[in-house]
C-alpha positions in Angstrom: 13.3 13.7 15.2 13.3 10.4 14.6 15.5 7.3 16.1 16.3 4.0 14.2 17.7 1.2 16.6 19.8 -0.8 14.8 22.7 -3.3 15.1 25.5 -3.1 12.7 25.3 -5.4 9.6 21.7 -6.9 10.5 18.8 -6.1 8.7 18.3 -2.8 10.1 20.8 -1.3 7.5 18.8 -1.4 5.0 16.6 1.4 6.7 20.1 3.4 7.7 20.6 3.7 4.3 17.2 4.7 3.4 17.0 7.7 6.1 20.8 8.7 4.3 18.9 9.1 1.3 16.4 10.6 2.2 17.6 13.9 3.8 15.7 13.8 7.1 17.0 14.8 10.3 17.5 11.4 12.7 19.7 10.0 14.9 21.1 5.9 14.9 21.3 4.2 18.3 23.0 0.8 19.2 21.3 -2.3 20.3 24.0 -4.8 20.7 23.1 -8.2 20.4 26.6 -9.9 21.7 25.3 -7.8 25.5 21.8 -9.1 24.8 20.2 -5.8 24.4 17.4 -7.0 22.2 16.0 -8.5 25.1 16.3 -5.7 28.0 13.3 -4.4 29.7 14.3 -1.0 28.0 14.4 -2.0 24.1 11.4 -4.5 25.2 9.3 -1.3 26.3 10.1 0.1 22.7 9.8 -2.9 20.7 8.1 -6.2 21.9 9.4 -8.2 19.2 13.6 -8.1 20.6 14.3 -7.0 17.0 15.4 -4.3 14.8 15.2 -2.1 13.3 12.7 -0.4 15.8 12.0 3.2 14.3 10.9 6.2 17.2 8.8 8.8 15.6 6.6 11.5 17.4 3.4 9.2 16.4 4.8 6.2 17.6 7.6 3.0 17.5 7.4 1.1 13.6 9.0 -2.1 13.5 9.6 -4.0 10.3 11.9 -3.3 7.8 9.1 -3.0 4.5 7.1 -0.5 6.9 10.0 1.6 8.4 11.3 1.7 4.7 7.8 2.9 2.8 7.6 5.5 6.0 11.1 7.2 5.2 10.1 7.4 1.6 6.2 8.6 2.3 8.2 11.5 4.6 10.6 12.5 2.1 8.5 12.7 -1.4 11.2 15.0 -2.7 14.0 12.1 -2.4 11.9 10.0 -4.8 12.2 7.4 -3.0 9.3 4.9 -3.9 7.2 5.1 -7.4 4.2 7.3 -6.7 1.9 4.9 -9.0 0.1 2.6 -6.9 0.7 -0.7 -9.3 4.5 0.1 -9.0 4.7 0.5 -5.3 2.7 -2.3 -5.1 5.5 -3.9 -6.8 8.2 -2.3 -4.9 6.1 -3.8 -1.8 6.1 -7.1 -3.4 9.8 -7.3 -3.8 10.6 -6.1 -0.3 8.1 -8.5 1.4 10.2 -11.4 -0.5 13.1 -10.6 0.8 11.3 -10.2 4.6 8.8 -13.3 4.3 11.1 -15.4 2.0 15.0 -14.2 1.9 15.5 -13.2 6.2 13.9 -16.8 6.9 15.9 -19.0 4.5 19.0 -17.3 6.0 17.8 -17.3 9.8 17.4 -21.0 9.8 21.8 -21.6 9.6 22.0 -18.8 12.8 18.2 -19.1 14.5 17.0 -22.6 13.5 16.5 -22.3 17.8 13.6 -20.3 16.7 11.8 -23.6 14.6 13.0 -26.5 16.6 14.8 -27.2 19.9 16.5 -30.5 18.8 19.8 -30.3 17.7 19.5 -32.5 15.0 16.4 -30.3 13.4 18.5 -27.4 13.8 21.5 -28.9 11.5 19.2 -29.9 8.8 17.7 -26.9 8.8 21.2 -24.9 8.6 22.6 -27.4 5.9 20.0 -26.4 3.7 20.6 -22.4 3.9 23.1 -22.3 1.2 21.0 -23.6 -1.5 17.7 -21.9 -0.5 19.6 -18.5 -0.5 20.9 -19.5 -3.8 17.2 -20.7 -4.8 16.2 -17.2 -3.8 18.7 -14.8 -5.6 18.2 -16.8 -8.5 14.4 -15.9 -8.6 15.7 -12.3 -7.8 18.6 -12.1 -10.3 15.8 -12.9 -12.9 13.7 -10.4 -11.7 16.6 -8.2 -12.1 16.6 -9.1 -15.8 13.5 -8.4 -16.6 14.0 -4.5 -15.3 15.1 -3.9 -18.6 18.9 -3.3 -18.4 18.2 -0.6 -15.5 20.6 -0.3 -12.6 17.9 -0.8 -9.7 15.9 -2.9 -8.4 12.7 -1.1 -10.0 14.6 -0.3 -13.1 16.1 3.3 -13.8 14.4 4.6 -10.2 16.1 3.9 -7.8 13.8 2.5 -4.6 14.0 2.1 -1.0 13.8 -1.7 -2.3 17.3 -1.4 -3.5 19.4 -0.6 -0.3 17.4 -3.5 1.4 18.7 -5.9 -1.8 22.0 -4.2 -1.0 21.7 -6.1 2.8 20.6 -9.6 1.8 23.7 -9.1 -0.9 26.3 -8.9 1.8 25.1 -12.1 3.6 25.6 -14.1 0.8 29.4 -14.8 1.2 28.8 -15.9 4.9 25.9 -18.6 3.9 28.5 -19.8 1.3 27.1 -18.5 -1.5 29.1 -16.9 -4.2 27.5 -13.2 -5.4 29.6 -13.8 -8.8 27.1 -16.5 -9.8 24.3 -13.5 -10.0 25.9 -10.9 -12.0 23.2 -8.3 -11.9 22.6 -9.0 -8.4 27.0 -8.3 -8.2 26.5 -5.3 -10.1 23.7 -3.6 -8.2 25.6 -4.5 -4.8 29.0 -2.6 -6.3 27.0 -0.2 -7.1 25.7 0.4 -3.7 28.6 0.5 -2.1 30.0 3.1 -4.0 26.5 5.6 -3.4 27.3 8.0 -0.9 24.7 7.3 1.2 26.1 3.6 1.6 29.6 4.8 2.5 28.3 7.2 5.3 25.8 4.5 7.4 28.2 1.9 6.9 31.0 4.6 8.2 28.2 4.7 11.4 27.5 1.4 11.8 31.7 0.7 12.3 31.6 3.9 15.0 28.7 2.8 16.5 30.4 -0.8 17.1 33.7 0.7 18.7 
């Protein structure tokens, strides 16, 4: 069986959504970051880091969203879940480690800039400049999107693990005062989402788990 630890809306959906695709038996469990959980002894013992998602499997905790996401696909071949040619999931890899590396950071500095700098001033600057480095990004990724050839995913026709962890980054947008409408395939690809079965039933979770 496996467990994902995850907190409702963070990047940890992205994986949710993946292990609803993919047809494998797990379970979701709460790590509320309003009560602090992240940093109690007992989510410590499982994950180090304080963050999610944390995934428990019978060989061992994962953490990070590009590996937990290439693990549920590798388990669940018949879900077709990443290419099976190297170059392309090399590519698939590529775009996921943007939006890990690049994407998460630009948008941590308005909420975690604590995490860079512990003067006040520092963290402002950093937070004023979140809006136009997450528009900086989704333009490099609303191009990428072009260049897929008119296909509805991230990797083109196939549709990825990489494109439920777009789906994530998507729905910040709004709150770093960006406006999705000015990236029309990125727009598309996130109605999209929402409407994939899949996406309905962990977002349906996520709002029971946060009752």
């Amino acid at each position: 069986m496996l467990t994902l630890y995850t907190a409702p809306g963070s990047c940890s959906r992205a994986s949710h959504i993946a292990l609803e695709e993919s047809g494998l038996n797990f379970e979701v469990r709460l790590v509320d970051f309003a009560r602090g959980d992240q940093q109690q002894p007992a989510f410590l013992a499982l994950n180090p880091k304080g963050r999610v998602p944390a995934l428990a499997t019978d060989l061992g905790i994962l953490t990070e969203s590009p590996a937990i996401l290439a693990y549920i696909a590798a388990l669940a071949p018949s879900g077709q879940l990443a290419p099976v040619d190297p170059f392309a999931f090399a590519r698939m890899q590529a775009f996921n480690l943007y939006l890990a590396s690049t994407v998460h950071v630009a948008h941590a500095h308005g909420r975690r800039a604590s995490r860079w700098s512990d003067d006040a001033a520092a963290q402002a600057s950093m937070a004023a400049k979140v809006t136009q480095n997450m528009r900086d990004c989704f333009a490099l990724i609303e191009a990428d999107l072009a260049q897929k050839c008119g296909g509805d995913w991230v990797m083109g026709d196939p549709y990825s693990v990489a494109d439920p962890y777009l789906f994530t980054f998507s729905a910040w947008l709004e709150g770093d005062g960006v406006d999705i409408a000015a990236f029309p395939r990125v727009q598309a690809h996130y109605e999209r989402m929402a409407s994939r079965p899949a996406v309905v039933r962990a977002l349906q979770a996520e709002a029971a788990l946060s009752v």
